[in-house]
C-alpha positions as CSV (number, residue, x, y, z in Angstrom):
1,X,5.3,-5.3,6.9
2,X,2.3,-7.3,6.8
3,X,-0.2,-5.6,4.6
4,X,-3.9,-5.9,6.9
5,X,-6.5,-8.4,5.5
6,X,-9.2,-5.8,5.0
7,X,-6.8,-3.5,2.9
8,X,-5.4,-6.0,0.8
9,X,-9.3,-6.4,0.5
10,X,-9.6,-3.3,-0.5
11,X,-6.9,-3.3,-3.1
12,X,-7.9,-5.8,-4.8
13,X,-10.8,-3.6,-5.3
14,X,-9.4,-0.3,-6.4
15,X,-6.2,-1.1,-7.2
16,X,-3.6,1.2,-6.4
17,X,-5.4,4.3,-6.0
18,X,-5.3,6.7,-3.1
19,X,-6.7,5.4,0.1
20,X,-7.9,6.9,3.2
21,X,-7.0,5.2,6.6
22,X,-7.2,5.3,9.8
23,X,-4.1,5.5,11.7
24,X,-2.6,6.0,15.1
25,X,0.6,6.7,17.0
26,X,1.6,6.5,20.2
27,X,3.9,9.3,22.1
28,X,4.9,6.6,25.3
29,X,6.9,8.6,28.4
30,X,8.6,6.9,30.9
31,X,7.1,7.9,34.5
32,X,9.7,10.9,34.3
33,X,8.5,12.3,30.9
34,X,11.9,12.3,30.1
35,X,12.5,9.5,28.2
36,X,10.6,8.5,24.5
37,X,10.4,5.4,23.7
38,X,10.6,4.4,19.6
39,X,11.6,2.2,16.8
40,X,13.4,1.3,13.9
41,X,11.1,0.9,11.1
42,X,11.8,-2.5,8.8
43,X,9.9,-0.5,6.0
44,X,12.8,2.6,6.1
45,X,15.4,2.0,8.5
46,X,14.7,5.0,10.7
47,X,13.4,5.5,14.1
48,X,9.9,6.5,14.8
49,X,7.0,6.8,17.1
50,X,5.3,3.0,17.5
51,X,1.8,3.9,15.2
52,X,-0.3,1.7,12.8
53,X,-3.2,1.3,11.1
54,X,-6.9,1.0,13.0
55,X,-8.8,-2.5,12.2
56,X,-12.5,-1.8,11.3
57,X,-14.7,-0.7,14.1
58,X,-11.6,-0.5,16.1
59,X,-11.4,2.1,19.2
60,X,-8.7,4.6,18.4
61,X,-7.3,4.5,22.2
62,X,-7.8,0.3,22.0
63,X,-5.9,0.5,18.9
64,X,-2.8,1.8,19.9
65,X,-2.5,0.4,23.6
66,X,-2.3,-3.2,21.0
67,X,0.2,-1.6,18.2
68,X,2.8,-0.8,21.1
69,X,2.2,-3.9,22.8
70,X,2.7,-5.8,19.5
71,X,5.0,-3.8,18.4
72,X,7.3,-3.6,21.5
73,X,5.9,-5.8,24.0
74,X,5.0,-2.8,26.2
75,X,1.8,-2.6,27.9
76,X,0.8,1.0,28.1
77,X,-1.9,2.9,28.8
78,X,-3.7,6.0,27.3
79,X,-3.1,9.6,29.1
80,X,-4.8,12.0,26.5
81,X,-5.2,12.5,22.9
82,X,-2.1,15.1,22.0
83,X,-3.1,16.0,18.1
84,X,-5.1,14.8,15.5
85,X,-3.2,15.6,11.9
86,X,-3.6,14.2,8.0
87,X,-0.5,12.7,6.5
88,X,0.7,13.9,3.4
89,X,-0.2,10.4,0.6
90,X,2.6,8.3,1.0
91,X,3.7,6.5,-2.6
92,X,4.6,2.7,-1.5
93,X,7.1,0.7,-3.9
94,X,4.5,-1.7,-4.8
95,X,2.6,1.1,-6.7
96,X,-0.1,1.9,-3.6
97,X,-0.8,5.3,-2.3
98,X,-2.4,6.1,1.1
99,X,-3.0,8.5,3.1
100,X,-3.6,8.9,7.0
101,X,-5.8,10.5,9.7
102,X,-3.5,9.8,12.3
103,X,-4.6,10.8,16.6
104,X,-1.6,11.2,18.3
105,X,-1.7,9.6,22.1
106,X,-0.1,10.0,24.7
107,X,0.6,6.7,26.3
108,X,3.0,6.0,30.1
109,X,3.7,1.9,30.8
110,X,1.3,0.0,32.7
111,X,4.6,-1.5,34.6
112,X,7.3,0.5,34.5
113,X,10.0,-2.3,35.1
114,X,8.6,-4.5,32.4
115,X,8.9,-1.5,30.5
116,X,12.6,-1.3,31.2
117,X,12.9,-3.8,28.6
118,X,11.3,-3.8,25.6
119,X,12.0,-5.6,22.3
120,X,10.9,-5.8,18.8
121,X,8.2,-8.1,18.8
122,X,7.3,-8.2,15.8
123,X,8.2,-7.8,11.9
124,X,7.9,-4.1,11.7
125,X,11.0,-3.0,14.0
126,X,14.2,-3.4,13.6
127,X,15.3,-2.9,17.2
128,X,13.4,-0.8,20.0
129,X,14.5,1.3,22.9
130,X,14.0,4.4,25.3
131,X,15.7,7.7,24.3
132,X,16.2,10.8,26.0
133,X,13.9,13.5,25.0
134,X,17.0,15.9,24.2
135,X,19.1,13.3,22.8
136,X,16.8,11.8,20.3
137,X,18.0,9.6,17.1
138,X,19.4,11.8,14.2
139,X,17.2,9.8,11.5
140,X,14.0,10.0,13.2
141,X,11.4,10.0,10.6
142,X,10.3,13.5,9.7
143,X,6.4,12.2,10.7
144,X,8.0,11.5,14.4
145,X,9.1,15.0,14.6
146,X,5.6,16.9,13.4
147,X,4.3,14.4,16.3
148,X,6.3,15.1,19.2
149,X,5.5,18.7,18.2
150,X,2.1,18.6,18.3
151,X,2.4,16.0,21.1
152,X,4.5,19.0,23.0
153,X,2.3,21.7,22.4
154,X,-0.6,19.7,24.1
155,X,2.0,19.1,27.0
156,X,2.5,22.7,27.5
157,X,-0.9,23.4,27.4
158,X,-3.5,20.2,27.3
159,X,-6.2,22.8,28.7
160,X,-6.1,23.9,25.4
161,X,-7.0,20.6,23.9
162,X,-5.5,18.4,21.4
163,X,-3.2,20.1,18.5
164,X,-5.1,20.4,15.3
165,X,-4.6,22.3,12.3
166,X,-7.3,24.5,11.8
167,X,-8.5,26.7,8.6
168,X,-8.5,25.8,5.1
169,X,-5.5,23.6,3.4
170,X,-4.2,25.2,0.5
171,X,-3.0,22.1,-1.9
């Protein structure tokens, strides 16, 4: 995957210390809500929920409606903000750490028929596709699953807001 100019930017600057970014994922339903619709990481081989990084001065809810599009060729657009979480720092092969604020969204397809399709678009999936909500990939990445179950709380009850974790971390 393509590291972005501005972080590579960044990196040059402080090397390969920890780095705080802004990141979000997308939770896309068909017009059932029964289906997901994920994929394949290059990066690790599994399946996850289409998410990437903000550019600067990006809109959060912009910033996902173009990672699925790029990443799938899906045009979808933005229902609700599900959960707002912090990643634990991720330790890339090249040496980097980062770390995420990641908002969760829940996204439905503009066009449902176009949607029927979709493909990986570009170099950071493998393969796409729609999956049942009960019959979901067995190597879906472990961040996918905290997602969908903050994305499902909010479902059950978005009068209650976006999930969040609340109180004091205890690293």
């Amino acid at each position: 995957m393509p590291i972005p100019p501005y972080v590579s930017a960044l990196r040059r600057k402080i090397g390969t210390d920890l780095l705080w970014l802004p990141g979000v994922t997308a939770l896309v339903l068909d017009d059932s809500g029964q289906r997901v619709l994920l994929g394949r990481r290059v990066d690790s081989g599994q399946w996850a929920l289409i998410s990437g990084i903000l550019e600067p001065g990006e809109e959060p809810a912009v910033g996902i409606v173009r990672e699925v599009r790029e990443e799938t060729g899906v045009v979808v657009t933005v229902e609700a903000l599900a959960a707002v979480s912090v990643s634990e720092p991720v330790h890339y092969p090249n040496g980097d750490v980062s770390q995420y604020l990641d908002l969760c969204f829940v996204c439905r397809p503009v066009d449902a028929a176009a949607a029927e399709h979709p493909y990986a678009a570009d170099d950071e999936s493998l393969e796409v596709g729609w999956f049942a909500r009960d019959d979901l990939p067995d190597d879906l990445a472990s961040t996918s699953i905290a997602a969908l179950r903050r994305s499902d709380d909010f479902l059950l009850r978005p009068e209650a807001g976006p999930s969040f974790v609340t109180g004091t971390r205890s690293d």
